[in-house]
mmJSON file of the N, C-alpha and C atoms, coordinates in Angstrom:
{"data_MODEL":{"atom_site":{
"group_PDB":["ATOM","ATOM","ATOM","ATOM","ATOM","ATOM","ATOM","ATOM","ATOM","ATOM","ATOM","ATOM","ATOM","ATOM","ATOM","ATOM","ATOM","ATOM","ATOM","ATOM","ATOM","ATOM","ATOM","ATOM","ATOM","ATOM","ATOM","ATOM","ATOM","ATOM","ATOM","ATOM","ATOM","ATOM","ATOM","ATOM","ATOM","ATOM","ATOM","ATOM","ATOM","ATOM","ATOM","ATOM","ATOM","ATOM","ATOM","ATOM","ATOM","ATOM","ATOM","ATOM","ATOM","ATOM","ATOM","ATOM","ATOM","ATOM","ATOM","ATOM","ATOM","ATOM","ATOM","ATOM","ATOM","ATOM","ATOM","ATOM","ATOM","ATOM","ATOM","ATOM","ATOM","ATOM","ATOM","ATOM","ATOM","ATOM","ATOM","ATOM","ATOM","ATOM","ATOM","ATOM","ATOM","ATOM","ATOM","ATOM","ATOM","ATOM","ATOM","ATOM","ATOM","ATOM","ATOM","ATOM","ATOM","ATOM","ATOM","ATOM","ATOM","ATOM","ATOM","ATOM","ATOM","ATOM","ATOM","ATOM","ATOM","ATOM","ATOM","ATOM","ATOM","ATOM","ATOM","ATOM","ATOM","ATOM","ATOM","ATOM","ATOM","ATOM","ATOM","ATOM","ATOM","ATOM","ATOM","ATOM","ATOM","ATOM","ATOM","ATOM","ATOM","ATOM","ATOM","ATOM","ATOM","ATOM","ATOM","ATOM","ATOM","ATOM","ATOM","ATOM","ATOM","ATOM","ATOM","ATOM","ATOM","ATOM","ATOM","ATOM","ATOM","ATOM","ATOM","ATOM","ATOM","ATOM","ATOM","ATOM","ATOM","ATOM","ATOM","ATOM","ATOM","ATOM","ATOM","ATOM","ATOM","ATOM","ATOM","ATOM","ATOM","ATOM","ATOM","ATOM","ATOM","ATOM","ATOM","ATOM","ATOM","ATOM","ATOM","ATOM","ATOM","ATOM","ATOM","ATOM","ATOM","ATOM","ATOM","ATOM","ATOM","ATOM","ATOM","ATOM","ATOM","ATOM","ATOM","ATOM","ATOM","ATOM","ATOM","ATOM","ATOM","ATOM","ATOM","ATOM","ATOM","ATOM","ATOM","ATOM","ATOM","ATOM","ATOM","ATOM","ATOM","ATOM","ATOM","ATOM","ATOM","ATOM"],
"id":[1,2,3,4,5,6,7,8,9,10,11,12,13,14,15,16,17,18,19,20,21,22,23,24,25,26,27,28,29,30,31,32,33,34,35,36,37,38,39,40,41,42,43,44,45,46,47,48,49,50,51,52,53,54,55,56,57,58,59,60,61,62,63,64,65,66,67,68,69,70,71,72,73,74,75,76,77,78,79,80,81,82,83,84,85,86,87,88,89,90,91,92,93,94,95,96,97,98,99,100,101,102,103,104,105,106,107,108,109,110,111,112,113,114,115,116,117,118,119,120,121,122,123,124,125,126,127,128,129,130,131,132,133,134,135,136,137,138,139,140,141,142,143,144,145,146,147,148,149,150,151,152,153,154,155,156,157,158,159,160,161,162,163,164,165,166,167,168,169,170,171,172,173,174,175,176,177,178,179,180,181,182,183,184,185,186,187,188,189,190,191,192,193,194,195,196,197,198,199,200,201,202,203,204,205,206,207,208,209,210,211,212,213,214,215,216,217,218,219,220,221,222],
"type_symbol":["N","C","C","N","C","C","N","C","C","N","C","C","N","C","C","N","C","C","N","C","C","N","C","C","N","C","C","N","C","C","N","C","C","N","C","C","N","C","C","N","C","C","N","C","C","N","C","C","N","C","C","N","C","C","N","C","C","N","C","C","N","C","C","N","C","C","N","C","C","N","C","C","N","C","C","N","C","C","N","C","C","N","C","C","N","C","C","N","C","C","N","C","C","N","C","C","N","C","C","N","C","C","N","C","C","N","C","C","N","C","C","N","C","C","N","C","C","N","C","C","N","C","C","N","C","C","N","C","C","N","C","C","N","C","C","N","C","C","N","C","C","N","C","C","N","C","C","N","C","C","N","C","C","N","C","C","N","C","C","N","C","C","N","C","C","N","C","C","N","C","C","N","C","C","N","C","C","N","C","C","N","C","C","N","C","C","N","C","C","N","C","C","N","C","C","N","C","C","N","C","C","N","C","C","N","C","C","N","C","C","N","C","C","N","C","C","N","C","C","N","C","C"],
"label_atom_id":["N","CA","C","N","CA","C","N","CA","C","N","CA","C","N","CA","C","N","CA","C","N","CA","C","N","CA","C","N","CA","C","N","CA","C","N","CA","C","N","CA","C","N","CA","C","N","CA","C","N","CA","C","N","CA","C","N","CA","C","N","CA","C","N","CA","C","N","CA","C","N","CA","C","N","CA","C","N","CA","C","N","CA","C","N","CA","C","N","CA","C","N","CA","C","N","CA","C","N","CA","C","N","CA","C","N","CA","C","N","CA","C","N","CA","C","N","CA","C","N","CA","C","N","CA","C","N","CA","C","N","CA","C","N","CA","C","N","CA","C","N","CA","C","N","CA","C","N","CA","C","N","CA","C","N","CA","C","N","CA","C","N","CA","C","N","CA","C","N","CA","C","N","CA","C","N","CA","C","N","CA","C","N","CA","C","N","CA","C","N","CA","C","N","CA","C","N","CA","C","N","CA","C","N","CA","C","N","CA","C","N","CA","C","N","CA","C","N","CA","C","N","CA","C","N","CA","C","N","CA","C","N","CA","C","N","CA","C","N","CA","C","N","CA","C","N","CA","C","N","CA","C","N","CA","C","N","CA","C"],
"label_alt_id":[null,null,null,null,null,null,null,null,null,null,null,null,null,null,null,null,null,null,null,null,null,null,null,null,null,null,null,null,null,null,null,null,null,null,null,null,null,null,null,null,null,null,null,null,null,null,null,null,null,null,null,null,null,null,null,null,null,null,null,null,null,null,null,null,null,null,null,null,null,null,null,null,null,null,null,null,null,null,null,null,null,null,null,null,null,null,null,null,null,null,null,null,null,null,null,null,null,null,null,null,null,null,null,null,null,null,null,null,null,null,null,null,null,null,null,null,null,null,null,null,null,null,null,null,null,null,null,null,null,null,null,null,null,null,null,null,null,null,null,null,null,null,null,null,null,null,null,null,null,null,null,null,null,null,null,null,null,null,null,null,null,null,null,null,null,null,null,null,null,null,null,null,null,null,null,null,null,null,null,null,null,null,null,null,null,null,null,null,null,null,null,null,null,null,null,null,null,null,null,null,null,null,null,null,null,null,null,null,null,null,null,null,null,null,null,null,null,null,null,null,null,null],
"label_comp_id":["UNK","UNK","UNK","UNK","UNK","UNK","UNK","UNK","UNK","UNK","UNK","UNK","UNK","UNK","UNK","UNK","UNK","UNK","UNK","UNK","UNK","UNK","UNK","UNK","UNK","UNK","UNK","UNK","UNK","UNK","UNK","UNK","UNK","UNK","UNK","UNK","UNK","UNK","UNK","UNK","UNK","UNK","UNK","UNK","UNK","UNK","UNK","UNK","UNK","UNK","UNK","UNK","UNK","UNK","UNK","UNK","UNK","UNK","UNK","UNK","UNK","UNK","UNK","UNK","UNK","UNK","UNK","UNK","UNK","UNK","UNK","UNK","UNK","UNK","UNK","UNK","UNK","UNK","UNK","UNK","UNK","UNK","UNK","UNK","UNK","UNK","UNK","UNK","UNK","UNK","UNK","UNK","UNK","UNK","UNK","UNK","UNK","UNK","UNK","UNK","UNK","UNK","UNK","UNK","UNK","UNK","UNK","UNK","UNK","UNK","UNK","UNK","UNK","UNK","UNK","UNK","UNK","UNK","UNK","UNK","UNK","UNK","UNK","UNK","UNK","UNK","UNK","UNK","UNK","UNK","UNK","UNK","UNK","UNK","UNK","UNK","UNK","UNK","UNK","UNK","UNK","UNK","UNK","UNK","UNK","UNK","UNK","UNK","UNK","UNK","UNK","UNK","UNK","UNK","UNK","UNK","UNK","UNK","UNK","UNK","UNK","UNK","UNK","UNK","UNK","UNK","UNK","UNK","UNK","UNK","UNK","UNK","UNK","UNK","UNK","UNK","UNK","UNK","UNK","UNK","UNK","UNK","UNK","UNK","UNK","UNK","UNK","UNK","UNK","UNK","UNK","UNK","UNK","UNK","UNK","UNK","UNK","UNK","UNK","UNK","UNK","UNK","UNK","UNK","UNK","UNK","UNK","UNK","UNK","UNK","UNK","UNK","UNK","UNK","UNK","UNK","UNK","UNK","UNK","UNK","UNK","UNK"],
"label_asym_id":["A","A","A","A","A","A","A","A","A","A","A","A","A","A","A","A","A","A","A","A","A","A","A","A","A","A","A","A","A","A","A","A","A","A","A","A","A","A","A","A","A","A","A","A","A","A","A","A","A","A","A","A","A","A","A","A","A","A","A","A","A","A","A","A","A","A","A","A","A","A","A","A","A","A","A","A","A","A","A","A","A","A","A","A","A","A","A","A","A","A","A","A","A","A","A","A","A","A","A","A","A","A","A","A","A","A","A","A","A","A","A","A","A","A","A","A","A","A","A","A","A","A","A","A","A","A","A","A","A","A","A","A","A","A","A","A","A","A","A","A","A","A","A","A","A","A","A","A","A","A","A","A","A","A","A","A","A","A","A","A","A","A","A","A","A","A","A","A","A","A","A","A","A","A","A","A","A","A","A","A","A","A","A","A","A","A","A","A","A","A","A","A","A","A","A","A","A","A","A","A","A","A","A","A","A","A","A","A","A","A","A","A","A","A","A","A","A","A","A","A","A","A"],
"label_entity_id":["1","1","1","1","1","1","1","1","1","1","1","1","1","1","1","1","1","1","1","1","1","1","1","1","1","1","1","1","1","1","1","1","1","1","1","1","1","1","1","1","1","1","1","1","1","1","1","1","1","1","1","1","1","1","1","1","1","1","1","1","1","1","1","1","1","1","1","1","1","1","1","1","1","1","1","1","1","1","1","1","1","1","1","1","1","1","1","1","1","1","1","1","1","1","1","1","1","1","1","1","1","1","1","1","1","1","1","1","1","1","1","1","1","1","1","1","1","1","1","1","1","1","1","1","1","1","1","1","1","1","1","1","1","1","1","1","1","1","1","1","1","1","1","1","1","1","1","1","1","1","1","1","1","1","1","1","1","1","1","1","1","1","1","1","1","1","1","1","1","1","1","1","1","1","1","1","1","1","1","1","1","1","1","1","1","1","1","1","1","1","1","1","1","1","1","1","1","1","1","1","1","1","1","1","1","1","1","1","1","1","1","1","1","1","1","1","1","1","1","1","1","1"],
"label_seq_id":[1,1,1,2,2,2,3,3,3,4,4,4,5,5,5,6,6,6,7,7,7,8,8,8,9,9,9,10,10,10,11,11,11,12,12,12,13,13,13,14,14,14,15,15,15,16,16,16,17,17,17,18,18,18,19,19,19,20,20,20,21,21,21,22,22,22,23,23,23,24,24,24,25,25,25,26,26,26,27,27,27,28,28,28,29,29,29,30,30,30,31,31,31,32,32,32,33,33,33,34,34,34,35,35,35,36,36,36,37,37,37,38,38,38,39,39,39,40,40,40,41,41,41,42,42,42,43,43,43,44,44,44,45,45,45,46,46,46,47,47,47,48,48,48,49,49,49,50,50,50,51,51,51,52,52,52,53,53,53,54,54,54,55,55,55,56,56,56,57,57,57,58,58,58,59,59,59,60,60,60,61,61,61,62,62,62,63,63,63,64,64,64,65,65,65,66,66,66,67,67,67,68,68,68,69,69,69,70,70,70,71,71,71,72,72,72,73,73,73,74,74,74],
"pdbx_PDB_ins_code":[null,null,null,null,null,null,null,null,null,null,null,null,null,null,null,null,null,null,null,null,null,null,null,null,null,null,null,null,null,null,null,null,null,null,null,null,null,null,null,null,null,null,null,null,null,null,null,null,null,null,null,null,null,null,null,null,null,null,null,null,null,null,null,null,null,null,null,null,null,null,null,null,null,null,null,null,null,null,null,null,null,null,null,null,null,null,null,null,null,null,null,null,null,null,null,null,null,null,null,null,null,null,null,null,null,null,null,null,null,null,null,null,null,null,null,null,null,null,null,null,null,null,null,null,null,null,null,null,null,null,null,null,null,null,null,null,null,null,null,null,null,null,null,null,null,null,null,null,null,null,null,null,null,null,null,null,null,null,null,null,null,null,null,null,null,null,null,null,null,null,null,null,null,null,null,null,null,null,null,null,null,null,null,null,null,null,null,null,null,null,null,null,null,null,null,null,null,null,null,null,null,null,null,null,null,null,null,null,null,null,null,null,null,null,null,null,null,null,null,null,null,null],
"Cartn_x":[96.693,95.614,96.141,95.345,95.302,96.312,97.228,97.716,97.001,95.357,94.938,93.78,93.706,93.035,91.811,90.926,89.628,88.569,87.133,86.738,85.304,85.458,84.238,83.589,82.125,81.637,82.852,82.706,83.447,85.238,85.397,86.316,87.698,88.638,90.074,90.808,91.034,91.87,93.005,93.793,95.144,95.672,95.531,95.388,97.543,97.976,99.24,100.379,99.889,99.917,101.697,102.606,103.472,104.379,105.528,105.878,107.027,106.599,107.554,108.413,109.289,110.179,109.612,109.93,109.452,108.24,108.387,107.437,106.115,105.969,104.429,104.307,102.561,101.971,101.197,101.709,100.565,99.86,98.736,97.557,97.849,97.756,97.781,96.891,96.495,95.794,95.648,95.946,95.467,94.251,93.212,91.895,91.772,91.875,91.901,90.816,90.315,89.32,89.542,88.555,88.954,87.935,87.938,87.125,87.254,86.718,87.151,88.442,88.436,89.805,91.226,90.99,92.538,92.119,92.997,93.174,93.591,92.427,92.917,92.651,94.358,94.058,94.419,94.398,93.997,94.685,95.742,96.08,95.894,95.25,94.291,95.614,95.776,96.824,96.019,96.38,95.677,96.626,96.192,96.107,97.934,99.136,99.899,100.272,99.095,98.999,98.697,97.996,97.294,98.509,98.737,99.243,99.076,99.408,98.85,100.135,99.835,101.124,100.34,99.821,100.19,99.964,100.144,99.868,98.21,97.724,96.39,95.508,95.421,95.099,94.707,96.263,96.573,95.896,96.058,95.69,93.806,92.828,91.742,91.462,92.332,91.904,91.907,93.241,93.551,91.833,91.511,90.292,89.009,88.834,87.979,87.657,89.17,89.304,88.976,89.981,89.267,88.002,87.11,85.872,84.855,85.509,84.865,85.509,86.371,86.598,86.131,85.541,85.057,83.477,82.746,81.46,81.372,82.394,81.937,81.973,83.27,83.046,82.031,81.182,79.948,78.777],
"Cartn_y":[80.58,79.749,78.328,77.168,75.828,75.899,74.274,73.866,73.296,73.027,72.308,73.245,72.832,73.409,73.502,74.864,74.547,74.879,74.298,73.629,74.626,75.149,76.023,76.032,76.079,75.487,74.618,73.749,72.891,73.118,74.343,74.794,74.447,74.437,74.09,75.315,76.051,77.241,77.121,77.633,76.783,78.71,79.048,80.346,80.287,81.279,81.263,82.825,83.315,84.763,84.192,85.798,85.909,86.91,86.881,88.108,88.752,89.817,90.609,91.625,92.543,93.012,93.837,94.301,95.3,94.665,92.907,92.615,92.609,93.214,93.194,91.906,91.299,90.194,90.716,89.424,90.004,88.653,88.76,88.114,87.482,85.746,85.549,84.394,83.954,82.348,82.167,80.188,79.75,78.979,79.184,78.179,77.464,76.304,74.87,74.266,73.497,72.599,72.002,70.705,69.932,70.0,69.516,70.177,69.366,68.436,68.37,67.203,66.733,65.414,66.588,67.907,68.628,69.102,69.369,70.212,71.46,72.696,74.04,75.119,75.977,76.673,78.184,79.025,80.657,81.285,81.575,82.449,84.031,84.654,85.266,86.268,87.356,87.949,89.35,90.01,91.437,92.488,93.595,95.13,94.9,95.25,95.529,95.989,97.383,98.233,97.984,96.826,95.883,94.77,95.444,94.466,94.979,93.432,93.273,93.093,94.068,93.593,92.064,91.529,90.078,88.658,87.449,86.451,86.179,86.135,85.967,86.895,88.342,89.022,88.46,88.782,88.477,87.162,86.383,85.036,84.841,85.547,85.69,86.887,87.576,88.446,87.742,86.847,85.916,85.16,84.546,83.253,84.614,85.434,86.475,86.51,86.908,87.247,85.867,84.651,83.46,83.264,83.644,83.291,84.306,85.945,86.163,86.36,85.396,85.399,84.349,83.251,82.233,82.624,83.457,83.914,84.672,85.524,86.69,85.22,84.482,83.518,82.567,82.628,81.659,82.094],
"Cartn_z":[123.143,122.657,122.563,122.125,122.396,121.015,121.448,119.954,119.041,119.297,118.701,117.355,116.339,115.649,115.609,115.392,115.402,114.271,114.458,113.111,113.545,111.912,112.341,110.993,111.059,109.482,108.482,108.545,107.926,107.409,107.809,108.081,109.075,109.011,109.925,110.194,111.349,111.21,112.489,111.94,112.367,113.09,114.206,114.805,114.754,113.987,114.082,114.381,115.125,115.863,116.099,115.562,116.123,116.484,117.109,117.898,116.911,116.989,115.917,116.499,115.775,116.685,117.624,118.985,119.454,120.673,120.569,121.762,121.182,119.764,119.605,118.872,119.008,118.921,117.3,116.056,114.937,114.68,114.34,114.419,112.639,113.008,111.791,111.566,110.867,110.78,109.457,109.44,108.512,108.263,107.329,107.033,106.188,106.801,105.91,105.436,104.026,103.808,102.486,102.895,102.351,101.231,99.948,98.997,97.367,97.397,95.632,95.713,96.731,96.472,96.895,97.396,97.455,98.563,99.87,100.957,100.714,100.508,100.227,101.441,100.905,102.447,101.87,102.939,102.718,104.312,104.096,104.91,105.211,106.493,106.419,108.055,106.907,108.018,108.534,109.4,109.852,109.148,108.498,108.412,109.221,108.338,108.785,110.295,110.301,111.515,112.729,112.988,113.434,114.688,115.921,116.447,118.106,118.517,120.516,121.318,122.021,123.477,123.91,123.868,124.197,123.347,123.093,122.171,122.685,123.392,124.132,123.191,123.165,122.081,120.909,120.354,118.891,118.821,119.239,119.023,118.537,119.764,119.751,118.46,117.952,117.139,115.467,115.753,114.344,114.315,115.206,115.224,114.873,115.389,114.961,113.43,113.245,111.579,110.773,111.341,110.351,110.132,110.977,111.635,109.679,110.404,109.398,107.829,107.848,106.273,105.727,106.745,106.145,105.933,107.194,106.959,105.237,105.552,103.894,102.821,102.759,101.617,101.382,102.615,102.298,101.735],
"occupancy":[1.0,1.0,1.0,1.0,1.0,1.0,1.0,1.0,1.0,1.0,1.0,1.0,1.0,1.0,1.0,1.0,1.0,1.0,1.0,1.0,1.0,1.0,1.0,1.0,1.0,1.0,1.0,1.0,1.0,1.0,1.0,1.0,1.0,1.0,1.0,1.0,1.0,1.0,1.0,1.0,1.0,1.0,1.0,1.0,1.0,1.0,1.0,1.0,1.0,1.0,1.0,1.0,1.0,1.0,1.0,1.0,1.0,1.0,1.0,1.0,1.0,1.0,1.0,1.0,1.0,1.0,1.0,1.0,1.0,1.0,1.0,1.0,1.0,1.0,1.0,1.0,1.0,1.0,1.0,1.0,1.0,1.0,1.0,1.0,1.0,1.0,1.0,1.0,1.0,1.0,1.0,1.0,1.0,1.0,1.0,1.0,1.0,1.0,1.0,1.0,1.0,1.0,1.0,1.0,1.0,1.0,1.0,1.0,1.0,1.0,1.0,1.0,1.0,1.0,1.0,1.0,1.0,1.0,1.0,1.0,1.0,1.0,1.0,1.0,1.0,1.0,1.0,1.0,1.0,1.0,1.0,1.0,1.0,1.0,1.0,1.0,1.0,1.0,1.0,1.0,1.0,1.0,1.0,1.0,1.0,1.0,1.0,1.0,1.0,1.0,1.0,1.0,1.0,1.0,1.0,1.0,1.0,1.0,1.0,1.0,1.0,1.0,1.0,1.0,1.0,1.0,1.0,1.0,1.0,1.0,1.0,1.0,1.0,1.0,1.0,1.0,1.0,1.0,1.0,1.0,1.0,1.0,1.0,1.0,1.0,1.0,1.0,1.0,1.0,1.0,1.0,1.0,1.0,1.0,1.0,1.0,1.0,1.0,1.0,1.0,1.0,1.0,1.0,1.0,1.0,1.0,1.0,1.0,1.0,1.0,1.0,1.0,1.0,1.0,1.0,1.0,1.0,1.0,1.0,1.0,1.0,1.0],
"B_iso_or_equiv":[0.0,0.0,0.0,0.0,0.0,0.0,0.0,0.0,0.0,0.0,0.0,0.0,0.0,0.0,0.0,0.0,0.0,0.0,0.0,0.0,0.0,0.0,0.0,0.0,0.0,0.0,0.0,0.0,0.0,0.0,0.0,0.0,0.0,0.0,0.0,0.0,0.0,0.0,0.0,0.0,0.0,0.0,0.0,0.0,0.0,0.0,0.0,0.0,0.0,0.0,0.0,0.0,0.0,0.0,0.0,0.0,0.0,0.0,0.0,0.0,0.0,0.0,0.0,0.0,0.0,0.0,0.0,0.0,0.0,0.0,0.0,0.0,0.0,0.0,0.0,0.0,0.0,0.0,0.0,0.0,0.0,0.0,0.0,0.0,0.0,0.0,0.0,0.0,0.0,0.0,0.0,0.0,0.0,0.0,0.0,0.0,0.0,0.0,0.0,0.0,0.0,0.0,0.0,0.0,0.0,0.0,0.0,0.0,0.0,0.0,0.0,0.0,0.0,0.0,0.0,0.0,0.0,0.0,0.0,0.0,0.0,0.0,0.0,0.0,0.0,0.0,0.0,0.0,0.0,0.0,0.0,0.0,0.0,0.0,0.0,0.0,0.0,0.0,0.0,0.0,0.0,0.0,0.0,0.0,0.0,0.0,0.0,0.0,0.0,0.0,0.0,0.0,0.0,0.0,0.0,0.0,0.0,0.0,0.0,0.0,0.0,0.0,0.0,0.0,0.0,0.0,0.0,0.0,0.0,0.0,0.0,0.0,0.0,0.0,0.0,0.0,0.0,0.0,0.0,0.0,0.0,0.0,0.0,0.0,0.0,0.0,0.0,0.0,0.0,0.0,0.0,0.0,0.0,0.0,0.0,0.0,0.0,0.0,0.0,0.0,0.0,0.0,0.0,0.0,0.0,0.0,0.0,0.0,0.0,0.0,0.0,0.0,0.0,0.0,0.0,0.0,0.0,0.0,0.0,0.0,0.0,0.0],
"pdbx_formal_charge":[null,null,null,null,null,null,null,null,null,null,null,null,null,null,null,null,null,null,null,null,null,null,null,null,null,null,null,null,null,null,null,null,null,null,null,null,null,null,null,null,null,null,null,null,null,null,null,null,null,null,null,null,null,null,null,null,null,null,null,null,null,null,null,null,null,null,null,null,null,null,null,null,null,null,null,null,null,null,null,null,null,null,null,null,null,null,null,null,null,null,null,null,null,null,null,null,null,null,null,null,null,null,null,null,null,null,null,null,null,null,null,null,null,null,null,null,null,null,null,null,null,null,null,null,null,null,null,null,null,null,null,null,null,null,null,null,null,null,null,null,null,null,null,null,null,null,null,null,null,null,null,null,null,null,null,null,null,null,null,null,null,null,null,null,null,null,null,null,null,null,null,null,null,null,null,null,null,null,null,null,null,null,null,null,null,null,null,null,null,null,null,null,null,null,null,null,null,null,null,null,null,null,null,null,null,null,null,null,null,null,null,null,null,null,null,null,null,null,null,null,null,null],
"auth_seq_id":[1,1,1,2,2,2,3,3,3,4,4,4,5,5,5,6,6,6,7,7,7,8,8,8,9,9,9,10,10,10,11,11,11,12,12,12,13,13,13,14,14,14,15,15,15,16,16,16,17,17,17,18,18,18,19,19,19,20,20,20,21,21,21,22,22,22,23,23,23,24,24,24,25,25,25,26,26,26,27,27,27,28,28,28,29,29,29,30,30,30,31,31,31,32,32,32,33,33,33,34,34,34,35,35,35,36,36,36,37,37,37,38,38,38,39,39,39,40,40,40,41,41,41,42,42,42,43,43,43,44,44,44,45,45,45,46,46,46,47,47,47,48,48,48,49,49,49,50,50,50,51,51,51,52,52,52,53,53,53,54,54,54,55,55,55,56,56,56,57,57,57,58,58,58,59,59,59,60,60,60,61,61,61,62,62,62,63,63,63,64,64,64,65,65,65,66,66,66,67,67,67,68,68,68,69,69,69,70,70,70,71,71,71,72,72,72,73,73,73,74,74,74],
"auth_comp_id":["UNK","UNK","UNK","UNK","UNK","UNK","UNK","UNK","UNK","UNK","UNK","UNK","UNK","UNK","UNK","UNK","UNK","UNK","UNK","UNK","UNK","UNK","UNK","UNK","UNK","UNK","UNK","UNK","UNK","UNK","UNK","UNK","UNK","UNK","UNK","UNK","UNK","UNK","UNK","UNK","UNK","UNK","UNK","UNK","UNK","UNK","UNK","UNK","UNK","UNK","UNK","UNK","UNK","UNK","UNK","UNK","UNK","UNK","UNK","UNK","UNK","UNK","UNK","UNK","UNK","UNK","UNK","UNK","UNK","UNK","UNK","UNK","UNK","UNK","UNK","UNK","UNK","UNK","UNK","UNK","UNK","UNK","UNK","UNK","UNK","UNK","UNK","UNK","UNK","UNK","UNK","UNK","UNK","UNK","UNK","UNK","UNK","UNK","UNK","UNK","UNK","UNK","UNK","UNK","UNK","UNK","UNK","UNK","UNK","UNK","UNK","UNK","UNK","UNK","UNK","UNK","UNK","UNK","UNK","UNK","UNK","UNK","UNK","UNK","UNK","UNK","UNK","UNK","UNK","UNK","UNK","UNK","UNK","UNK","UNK","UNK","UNK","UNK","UNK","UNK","UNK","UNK","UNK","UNK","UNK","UNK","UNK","UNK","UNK","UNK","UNK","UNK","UNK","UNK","UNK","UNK","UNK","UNK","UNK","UNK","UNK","UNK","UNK","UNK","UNK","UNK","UNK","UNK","UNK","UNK","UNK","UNK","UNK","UNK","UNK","UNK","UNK","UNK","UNK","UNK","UNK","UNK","UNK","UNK","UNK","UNK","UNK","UNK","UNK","UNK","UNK","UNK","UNK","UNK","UNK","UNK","UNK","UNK","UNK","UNK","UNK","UNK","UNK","UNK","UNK","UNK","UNK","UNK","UNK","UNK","UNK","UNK","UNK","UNK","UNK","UNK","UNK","UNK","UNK","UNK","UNK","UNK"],
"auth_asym_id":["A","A","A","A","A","A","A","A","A","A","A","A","A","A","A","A","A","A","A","A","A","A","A","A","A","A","A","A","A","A","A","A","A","A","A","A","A","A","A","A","A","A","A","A","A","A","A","A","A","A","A","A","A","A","A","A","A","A","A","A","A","A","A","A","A","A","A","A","A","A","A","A","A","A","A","A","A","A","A","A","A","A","A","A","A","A","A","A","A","A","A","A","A","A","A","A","A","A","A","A","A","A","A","A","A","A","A","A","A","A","A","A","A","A","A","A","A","A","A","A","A","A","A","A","A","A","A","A","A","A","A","A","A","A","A","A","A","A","A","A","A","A","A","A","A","A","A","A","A","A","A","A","A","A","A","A","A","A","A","A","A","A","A","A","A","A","A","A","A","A","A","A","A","A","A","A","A","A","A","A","A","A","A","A","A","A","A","A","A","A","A","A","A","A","A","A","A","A","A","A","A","A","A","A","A","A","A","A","A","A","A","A","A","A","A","A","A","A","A","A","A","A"],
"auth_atom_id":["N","CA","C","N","CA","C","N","CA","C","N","CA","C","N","CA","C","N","CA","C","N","CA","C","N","CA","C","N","CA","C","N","CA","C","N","CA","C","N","CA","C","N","CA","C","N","CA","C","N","CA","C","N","CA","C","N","CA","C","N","CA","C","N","CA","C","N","CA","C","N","CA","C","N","CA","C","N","CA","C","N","CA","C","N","CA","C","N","CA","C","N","CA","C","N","CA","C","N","CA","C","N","CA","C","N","CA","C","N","CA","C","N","CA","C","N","CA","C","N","CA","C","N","CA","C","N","CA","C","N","CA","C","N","CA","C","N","CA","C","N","CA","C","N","CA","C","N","CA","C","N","CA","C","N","CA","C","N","CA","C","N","CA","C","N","CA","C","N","CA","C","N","CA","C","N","CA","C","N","CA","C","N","CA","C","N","CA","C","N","CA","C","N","CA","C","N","CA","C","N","CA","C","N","CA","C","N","CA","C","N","CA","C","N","CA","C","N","CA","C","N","CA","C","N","CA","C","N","CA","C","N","CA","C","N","CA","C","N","CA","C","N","CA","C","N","CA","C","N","CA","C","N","CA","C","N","CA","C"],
"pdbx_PDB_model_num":[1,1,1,1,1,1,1,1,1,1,1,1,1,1,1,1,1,1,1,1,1,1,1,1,1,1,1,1,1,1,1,1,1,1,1,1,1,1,1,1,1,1,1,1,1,1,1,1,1,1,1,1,1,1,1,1,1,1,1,1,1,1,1,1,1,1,1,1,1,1,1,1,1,1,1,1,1,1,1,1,1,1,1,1,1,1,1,1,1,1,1,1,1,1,1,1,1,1,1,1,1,1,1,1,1,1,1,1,1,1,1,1,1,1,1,1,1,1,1,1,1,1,1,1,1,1,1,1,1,1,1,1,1,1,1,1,1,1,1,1,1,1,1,1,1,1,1,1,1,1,1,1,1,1,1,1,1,1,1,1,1,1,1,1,1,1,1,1,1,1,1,1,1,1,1,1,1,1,1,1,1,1,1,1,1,1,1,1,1,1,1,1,1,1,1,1,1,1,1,1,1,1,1,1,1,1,1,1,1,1,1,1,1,1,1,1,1,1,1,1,1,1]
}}}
C-alpha cells in the first residue's frame, strides 16, 4: 500500500501491517484525529489469529478494519 495516509470521515489512518516470524503479514493500523485542540489516536490491531502470506493483503485488511472501527464509533 501507498506511504501516504488516508482520510476517511474526518479521520487519518496510518495502514501499518507487518511481517512477523514465519513470512506471515499482520494487519495493523493507526486512526488519527484531530479533536478538542489534541491529536488523538487508536491503534486498531487484528484477532491475534489473523494473518496474510502477503503485505498487499494485510495491508487492505488493516484499512478494512480502520474503516470499520471508525464506522461503529460514529
Amino acid at each position: 500500500m501507498s506511504e501516504a495516509d488516508i482520510e476517511y470521515r474526518g479521520h487519518i489512518i496510518d495502514v501499518q501491517s507487518f511481517e512477523s516470524e514465519g513470512k506471515w503479514w499482520r494487519p495493523k493500523a493507526v486512526v488519527s484525529i484531530y479533536h478538542g485542540g489534541t491529536v488523538h489516536t487508536k491503534m486498531v490491531a487484528a484477532p491475534i489469529d489473523v494473518m496474510f502470506d502477503s503485505e498487499v493483503a494485510a495491508d487492505t485488511y488493516s484499512l478494512e478494519m480502520a474503516k470499520k472501527w471508525i464506522d461503529d464509533k460514529s
